[in-house]
DOLUMDREN-31673 format. One line per field, with one value per residue (C-alpha): x, y, z. Coordinates in nm, 2 decimals, always signed. Layout:
! residues N
c1 (X,...) $
c2 (Y,...) $
c3 (Z,...) $
END
This chain:
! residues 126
c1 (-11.29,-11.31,-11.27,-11.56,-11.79,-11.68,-11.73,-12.09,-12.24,-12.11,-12.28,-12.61,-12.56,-12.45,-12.82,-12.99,-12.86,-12.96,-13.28,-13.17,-13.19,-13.55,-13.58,-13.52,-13.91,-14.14,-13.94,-13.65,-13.90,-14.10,-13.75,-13.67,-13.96,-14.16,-14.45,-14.60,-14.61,-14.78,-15.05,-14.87,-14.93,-14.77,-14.50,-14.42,-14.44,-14.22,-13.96,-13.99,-13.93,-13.57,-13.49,-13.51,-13.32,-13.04,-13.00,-13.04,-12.77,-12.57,-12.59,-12.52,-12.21,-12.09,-12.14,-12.00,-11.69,-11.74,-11.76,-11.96,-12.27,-12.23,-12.48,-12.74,-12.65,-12.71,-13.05,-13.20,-13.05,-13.19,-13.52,-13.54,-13.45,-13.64,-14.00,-13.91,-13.87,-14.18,-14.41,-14.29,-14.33,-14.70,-14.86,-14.67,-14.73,-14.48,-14.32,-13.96,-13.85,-14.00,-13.83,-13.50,-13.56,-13.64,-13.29,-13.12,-13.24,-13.15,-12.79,-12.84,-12.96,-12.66,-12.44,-12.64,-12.58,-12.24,-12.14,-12.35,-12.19,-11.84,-11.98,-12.02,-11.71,-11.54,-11.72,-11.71,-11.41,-11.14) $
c2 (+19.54,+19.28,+19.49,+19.73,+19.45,+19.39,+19.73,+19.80,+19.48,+19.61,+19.93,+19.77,+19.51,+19.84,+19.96,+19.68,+19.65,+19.97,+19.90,+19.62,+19.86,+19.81,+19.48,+19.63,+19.75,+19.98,+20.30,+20.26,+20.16,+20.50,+20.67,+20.52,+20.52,+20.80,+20.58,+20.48,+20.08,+20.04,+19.80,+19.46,+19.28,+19.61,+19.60,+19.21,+19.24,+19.52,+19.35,+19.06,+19.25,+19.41,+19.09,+18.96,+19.30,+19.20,+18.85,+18.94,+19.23,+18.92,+18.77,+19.06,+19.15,+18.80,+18.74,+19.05,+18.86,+18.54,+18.57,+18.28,+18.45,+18.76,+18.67,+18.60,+18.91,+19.06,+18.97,+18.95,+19.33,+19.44,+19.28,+19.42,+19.77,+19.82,+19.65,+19.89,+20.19,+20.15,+20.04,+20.39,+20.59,+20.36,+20.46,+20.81,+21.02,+20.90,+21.07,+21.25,+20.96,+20.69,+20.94,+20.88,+20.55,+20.58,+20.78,+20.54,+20.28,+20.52,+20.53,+20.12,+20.07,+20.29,+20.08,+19.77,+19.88,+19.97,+19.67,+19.42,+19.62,+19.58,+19.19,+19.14,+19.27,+19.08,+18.76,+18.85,+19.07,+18.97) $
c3 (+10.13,+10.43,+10.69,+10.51,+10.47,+10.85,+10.96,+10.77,+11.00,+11.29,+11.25,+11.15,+11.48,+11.71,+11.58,+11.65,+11.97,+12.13,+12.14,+12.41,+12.69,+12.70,+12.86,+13.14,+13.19,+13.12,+13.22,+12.95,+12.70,+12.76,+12.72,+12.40,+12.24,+12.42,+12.48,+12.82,+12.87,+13.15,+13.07,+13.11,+12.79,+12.59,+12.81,+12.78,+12.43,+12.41,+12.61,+12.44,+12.11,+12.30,+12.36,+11.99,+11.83,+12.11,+11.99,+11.59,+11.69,+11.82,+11.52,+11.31,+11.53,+11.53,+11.17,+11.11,+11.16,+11.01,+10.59,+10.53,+10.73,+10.60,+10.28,+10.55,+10.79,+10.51,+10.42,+10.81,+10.81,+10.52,+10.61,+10.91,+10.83,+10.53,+10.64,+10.95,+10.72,+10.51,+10.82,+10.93,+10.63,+10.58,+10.91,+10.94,+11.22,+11.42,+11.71,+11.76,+11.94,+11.70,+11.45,+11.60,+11.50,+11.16,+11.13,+11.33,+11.02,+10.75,+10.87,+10.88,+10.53,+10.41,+10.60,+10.44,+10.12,+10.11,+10.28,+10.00,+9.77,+9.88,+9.96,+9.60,+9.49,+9.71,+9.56,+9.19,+9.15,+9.36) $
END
C-alpha cells in the first residue's frame, strides 16, 4: 500500500512538472498551451507560473517518498488539480491544447484519489 500511495504522488508530481518546460520563453509556452506570449508581462507571468508547478512537482515528487508529507502532498495536489478542473469546466471554451491539460488533471485526480485512499488505509487499517 506504500509503494501505491508512493506511486500515485509521483504521477501527480510527473504532471505537475511538465508544465516546467515553459520557463524556457515564450516559444515552449505557445507549444504547450497553444497561446502566443509575446507581450512581455503575459510571458513573465507565465514563466513565473512554470516555475512554481516545477517546484510544487518537487515537492510532490519528494514527498512522494517521505510518509509524513504525504497528508500535505495530498492536499496541495488536490487543490491544485481540482480548482484547475473547475476553472476549466467554469470558463469552458478552452482549446485542444488547454484540453490536454484538463486530461492531464483528470488522470491526476484519479491518481489523487486512489493514493488518499490507500493513505487512509494505511493509517486506520494497518
Amino acid at each position: 500500500m506504500r509503494l501505491l500511495v508512493s506511486a500515485m504522488l509521483a504521477v501527480v508530481a510527473v504532471i505537475h512538472l511538465l508544465p516546467l518546460s515553459g520557463v524556457l520563453g515564450s516559444e515552449r509556452l505557445a507549444a504547450l498551451y497553444g497561446l502566443s506570449f509575446k507581450e512581455p508581462n503575459q510571458e513573465i507571468l507565465m514563466r513565473h507560473r512554470a516555475v512554481l508547478f516545477g517546484l510544487f512537482g518537487l515537492f510532490l515528487l519528494f514527498a512522494a517518498f517521505r510518509p509524513p508529507l504525504h497528508t500535505m502532498a495530498f492536499i496541495g495536489g488536490f487543490g491544485s488539480v481540482v480548482s484547475f478542473l473547475w476553472l476549466a469546466r467554469s470558463v469552458g471554451e478552452y482549446n485542444a491544447h488547454v484540453a490536454r491539460v484538463v486530461k492531464a488533471d483528470i488522470v491526476a485526480l484519479a491518481c489523487l484519489i486512489i493514493g488518499v485512499v490507500a493513505h487512509a488505509y494505511i493509517q486506520y487499517a494497518g
